[in-house]
C-alpha positions as CSV (number, residue, x, y, z in Angstrom):
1,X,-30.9,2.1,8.3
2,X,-28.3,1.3,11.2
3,X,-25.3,-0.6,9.2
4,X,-24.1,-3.7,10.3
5,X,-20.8,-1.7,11.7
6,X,-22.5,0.6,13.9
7,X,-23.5,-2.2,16.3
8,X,-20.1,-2.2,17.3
9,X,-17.6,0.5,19.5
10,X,-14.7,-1.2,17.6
11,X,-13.7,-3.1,14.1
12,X,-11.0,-5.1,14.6
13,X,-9.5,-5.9,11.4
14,X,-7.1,-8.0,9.9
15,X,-4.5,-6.6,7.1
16,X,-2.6,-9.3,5.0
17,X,-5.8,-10.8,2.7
18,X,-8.3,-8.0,4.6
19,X,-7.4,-4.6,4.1
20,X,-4.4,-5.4,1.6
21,X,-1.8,-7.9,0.0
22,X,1.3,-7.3,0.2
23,X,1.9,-4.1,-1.8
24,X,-1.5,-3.9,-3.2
25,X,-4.8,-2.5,-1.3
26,X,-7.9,-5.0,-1.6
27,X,-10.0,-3.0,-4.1
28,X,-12.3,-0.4,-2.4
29,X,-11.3,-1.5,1.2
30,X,-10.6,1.9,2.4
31,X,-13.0,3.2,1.6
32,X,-15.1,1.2,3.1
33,X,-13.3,1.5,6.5
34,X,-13.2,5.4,6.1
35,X,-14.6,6.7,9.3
36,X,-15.2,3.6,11.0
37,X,-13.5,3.0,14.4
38,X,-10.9,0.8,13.3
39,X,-8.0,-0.9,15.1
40,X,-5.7,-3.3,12.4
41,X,-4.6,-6.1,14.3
42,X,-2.1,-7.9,12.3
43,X,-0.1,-11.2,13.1
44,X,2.1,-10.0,10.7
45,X,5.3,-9.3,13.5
46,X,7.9,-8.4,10.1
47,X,7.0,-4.4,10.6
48,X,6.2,-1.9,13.7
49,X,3.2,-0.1,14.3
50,X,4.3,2.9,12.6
51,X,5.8,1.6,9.9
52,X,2.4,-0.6,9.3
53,X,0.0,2.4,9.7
54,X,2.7,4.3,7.3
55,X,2.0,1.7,4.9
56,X,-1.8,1.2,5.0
57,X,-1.8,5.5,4.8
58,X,0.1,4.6,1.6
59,X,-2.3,2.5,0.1
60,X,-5.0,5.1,1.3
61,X,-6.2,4.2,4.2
62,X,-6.7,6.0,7.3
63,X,-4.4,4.6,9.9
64,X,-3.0,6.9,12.6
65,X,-0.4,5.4,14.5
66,X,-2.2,4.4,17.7
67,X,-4.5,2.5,15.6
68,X,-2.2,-0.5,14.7
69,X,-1.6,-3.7,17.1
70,X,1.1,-6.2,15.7
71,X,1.8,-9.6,17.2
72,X,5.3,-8.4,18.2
73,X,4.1,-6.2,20.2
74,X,1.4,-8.8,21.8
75,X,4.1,-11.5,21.5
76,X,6.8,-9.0,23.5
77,X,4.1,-8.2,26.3
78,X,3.2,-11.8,26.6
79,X,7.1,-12.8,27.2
80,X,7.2,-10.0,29.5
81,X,4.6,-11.3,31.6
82,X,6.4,-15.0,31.8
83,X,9.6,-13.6,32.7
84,X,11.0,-10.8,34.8
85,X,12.8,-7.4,33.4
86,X,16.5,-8.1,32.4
87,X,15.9,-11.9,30.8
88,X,18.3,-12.7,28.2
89,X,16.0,-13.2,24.9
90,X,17.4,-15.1,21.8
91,X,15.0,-12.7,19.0
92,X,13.9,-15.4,16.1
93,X,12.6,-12.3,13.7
94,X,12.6,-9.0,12.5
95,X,13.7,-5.9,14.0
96,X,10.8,-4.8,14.9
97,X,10.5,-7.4,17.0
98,X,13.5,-6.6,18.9
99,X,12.9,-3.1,19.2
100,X,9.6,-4.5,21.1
101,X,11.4,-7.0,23.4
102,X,14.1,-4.3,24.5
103,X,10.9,-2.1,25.2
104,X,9.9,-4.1,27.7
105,X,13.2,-4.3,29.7
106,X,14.2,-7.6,28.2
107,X,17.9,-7.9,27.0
108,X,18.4,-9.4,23.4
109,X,21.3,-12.2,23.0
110,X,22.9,-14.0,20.0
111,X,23.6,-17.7,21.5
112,X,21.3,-20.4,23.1
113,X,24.3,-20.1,25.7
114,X,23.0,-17.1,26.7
115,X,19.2,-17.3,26.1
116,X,16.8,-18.2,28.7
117,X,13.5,-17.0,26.6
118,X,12.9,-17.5,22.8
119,X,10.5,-15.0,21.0
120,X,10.0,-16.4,17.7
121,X,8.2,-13.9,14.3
122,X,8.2,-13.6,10.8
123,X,11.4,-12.4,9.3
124,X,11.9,-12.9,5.3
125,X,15.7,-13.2,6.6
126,X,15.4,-15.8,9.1
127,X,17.2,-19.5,7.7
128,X,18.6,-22.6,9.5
129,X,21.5,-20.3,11.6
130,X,18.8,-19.1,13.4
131,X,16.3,-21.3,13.6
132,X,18.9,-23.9,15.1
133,X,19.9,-21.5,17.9
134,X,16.6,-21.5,18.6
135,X,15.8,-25.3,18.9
136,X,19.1,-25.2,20.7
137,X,17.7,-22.8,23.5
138,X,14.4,-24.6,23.5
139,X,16.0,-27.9,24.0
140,X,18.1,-26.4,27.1
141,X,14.8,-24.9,29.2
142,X,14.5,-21.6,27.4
143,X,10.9,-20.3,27.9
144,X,9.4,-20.0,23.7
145,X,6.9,-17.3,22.6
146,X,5.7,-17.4,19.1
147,X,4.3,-14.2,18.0
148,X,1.9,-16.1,15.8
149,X,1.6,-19.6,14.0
150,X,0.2,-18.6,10.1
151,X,1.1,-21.4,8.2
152,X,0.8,-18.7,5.2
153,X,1.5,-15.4,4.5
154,X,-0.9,-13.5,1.8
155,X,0.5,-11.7,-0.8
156,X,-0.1,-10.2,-4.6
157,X,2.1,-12.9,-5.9
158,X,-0.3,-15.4,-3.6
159,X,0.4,-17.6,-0.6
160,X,4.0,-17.3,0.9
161,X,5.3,-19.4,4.3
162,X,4.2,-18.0,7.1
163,X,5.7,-17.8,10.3
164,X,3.6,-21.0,11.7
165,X,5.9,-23.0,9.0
166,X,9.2,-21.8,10.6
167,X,7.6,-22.6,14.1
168,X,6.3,-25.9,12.6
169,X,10.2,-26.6,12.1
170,X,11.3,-25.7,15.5
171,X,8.4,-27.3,17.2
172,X,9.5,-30.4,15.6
173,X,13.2,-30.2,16.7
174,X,12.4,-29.8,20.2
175,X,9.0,-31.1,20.7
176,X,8.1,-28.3,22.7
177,X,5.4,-26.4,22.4
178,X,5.4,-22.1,22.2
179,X,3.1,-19.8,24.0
180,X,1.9,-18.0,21.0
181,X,0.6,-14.5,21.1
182,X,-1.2,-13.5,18.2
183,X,-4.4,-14.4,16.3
184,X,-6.4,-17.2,17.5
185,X,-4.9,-16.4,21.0
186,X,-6.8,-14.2,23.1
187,X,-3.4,-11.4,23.9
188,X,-3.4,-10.0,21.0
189,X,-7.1,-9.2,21.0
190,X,-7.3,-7.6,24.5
191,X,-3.8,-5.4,24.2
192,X,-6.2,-3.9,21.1
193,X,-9.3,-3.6,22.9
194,X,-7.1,-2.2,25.5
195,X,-5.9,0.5,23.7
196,X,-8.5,1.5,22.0
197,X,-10.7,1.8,25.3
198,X,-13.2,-0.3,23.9
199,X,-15.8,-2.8,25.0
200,X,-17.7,-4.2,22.0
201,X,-15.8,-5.6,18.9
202,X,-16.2,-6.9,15.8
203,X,-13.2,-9.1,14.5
204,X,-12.8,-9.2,10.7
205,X,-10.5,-11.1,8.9
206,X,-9.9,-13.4,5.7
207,X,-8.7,-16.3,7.6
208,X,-11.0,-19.1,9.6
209,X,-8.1,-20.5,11.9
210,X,-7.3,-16.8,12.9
211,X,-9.0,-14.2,12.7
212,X,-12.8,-15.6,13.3
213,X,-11.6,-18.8,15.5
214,X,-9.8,-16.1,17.4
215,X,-12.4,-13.6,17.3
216,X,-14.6,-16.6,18.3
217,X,-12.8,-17.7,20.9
218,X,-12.4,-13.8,22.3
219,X,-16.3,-13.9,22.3
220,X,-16.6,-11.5,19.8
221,X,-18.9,-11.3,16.6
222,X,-17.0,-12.4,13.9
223,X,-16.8,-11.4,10.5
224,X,-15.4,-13.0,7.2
225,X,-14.2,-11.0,3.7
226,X,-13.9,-13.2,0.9
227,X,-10.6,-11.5,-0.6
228,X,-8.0,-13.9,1.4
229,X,-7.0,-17.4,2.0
230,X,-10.9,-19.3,2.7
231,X,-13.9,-19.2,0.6
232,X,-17.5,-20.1,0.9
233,X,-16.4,-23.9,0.4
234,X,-14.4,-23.7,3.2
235,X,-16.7,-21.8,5.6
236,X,-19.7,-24.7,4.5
237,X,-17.1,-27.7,5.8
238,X,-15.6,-25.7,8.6
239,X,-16.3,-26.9,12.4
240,X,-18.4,-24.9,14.7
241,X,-15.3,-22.5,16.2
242,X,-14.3,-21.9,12.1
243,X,-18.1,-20.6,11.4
244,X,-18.1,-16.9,11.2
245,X,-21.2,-14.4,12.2
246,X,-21.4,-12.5,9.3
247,X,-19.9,-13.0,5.9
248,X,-19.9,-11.2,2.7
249,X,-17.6,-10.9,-0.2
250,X,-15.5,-7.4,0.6
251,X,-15.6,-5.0,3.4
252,X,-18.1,-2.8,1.8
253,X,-20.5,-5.5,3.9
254,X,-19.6,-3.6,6.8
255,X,-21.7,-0.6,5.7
256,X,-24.7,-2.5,5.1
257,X,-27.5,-3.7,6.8
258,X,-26.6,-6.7,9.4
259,X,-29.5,-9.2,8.2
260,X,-27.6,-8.6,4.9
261,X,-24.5,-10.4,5.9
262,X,-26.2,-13.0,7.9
263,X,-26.3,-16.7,6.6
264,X,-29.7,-18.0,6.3
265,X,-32.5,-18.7,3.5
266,X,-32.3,-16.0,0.3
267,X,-35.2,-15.5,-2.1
268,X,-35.1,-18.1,-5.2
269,X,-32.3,-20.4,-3.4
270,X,-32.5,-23.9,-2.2
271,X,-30.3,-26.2,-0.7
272,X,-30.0,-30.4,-0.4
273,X,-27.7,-32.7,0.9
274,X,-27.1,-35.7,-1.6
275,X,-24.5,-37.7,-0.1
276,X,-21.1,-35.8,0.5
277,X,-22.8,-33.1,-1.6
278,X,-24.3,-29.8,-1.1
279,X,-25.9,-28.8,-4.1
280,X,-27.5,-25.4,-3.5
281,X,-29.6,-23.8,-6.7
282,X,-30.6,-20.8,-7.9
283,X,-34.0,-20.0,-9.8
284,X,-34.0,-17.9,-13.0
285,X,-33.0,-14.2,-12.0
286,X,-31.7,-15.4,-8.9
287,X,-29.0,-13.0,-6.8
288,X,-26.1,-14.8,-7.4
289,X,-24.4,-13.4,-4.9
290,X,-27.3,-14.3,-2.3
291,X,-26.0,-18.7,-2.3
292,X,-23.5,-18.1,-0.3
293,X,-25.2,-17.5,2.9
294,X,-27.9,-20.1,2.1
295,X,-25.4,-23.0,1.0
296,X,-23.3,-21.7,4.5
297,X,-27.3,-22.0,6.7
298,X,-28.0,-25.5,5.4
299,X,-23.8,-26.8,6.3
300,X,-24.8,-25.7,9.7
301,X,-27.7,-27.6,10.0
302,X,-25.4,-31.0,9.9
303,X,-23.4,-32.2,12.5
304,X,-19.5,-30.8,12.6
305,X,-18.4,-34.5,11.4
306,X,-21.2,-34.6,8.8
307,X,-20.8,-31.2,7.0
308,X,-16.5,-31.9,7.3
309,X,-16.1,-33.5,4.2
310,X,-19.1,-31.8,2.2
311,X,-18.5,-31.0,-1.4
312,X,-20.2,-27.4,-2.3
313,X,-21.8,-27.4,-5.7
314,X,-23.6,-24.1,-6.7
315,X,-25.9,-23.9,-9.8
C-alpha cells in the first residue's frame, strides 16, 4: 500500500496544535512523522530555528536544524525585500526576531523617531510601551511587516493571544494595514519549499485560517489534524478556501492510505439537511470514527452561504 504521505516530496507541518502544545508533544505525533521528509513551518516568531528544532528533539521528535522555517525568518526576508540593507527597523517581538532582521543587513532602533520599517511578532514580553512606538512609526510612514496574524496561540493550558491580537491593536491605532509573512501568506511557504529543494507539498496543520487556507492558497494539498483549535463542526460550516483535502483525527493519518483520509460516503453513514441542521447517523456497529468525512462530503454539497451557519449533529 502507498500511504497517503508518500505522494508527496515534502510535509509541511505546523507545530503549536500539530506536532505539540506548548511543553507537551501531541500523543504519538512523532512518531508518526519519523522518517517522513518533514519541514515545521511555524508562525510561532517567539523562538529561532534552532532553538525550535532543540525543542521538538526534546519532545522526541526528529528535527535537525535545517528542517525548521519560522515566521521571523519569513517575516525578516519579506522586510528585506521592501526595503534596502541599512533601514532603521523598530523590532515589535522577540529576540529571535531581531537576530533575523540584523541578518539581513537591517539596523534595529528603539524610537519611531528613528524607525522607517516596523516588523511586528509574538513576544510574551511585548505591552503598551511597545506597541505604541509602533503605531507611532506606523502613523509617520514607517513601512509594517507582521510576521503572522494568529488571533491565538495553542497551548497545554489552552488558547492564549496570539500575535494577530497585538496586531489587531496596532491595526486599529493607525488604520494601516501590515504585510504579513507567515501562514496564510504565500512567503513563508516558498522560503520552506525553498530550502528544502522541493516541489510537491503537503501542508498540515490544526488551524483552517492558516495552515489549510494558506496551504490552499499556495496550491498545495492540504491536510487537517483534529488535535488543535478547529474540529469537524468547523470544517462542515467553513467556506470553500477553509475546506481541507484530507482530514483525520491525528497525524498517524499520514501513514495511511489516501482514500482513508478523504471526505466522502462511509459504510453504515448517512447524512440530511433539515433546516440549519446536519444530522449525519450511524447504523448499529457503525465506525464511529468514519462520520466525519461523511458529515464533511454532504456540507460540501451546499452552497458556501448555505452550509455557513449549519449545525452538526452526529448520532
Amino acid at each position: 500500500m502507498t500511504s497517503l504521505a508518500e505522494a508527496y516530496d515534502r510535509l509541511l507541518v505546523d507545530l503549536d496544535g500539530t506536532a505539540y502544545a506548548g511543553a507537551v508533544a501531541i500523543p504519538g505525533a512523532a512518531d508518526a512523522l519519523a522518517g517522513l521528509p518533514v519541514t515545521y513551518v511555524t508562525n510561532n516568531a517567539g523562538r529561532g530555528p534552532s532553538d525550535v528544532a532543540q525543542h521538538l528533539r526534546d519532545l522526541g521528535f526528529e528535527a535537525p536544524d535545517d528542517t525548521v522555517v519560522t515566521s521571523a525568518q519569513a517575516g525578516a526576508g519579506l522586510l528585506a525585500s521592501l526595503v534596502p540593507a541599512g533601514t532603521p527597523v523598530l523590532v515589535v517581538g522577540a529576540p529571535a526576531l531581531r537576530a533575523e532582521v540584523q541578518a539581513r543587513g537591517l539596523v534595529v532602533v528603539e524610537t519611531a523617531e528613528e524607525a522607517r520599517a516596523v516588523i511586528q511578532g509574538h513576544s510574551p514580553e511585548t505591552g503598551w510601551a511597545r506597541l505604541s512606538e509602533a503605531a507611532l512609526a506606523i502613523r509617520a510612514g514607517a513601512v509594517w511587516v507582521a510576521t503572522n496574524t494568529d488571533a491565538t496561540l495553542p497551548t497545554e493550558r489552552g488558547l492564549l493571544v496570539g500575535n494577530g491580537s497585538m496586531v489587531a491593536a496596532v491595526r486599529n491605532a493607525t488604520e494601516r494595514e501590515p504585510r504579513v509573512a507567515g501562514k496564510p501568506f504565500a512567503p513563508i511557504f516558498v522560503d520552506a519549499m525553498r530550502a528544502a529543494g522541493a516541489t510537491t507539498a503537503l501542508v498540515v496543520g490544526d488551524r483552517l485560517d492558516t495552515d489549510i487556507e494558506g496551504g490552499n492558497a499556495f496550491g498545495a494539498d492540504t491536510y487537517l489534524v483534529l488535535t488543535g483549535v478547529n474540529d469537524v463542526a468547523d470544517v462542515v460550516a467553513a467556506p470553500d478556501l477553509h475546506q481541507p483535502t484530507y482530514v483525520a483525527d491525528t497525524l498517524t493519518g499520514l501513514r495511511g492510505a489516501r482514500e482513508d483520509a478523504l471526505p466522502g460516503p462511509r459504510d453504515g453513514w448517512t447524512a440530511a439537511v433539515d433546516g440549519d441542521d446536519l444530522i449525519v447517523t450511524g447504523a448499529p456497529g457503525a465506525d464511529p470514527a468514519a462520520a466525519k468525512y461523511v458529515a464533511i462530503a454532504a456540507a460540501r454539497e451546499l452552497s458556501e452561504e448555505r452550509r455557513a451557519g449549519l449545525r452538526l449533529t452526529i448520532r
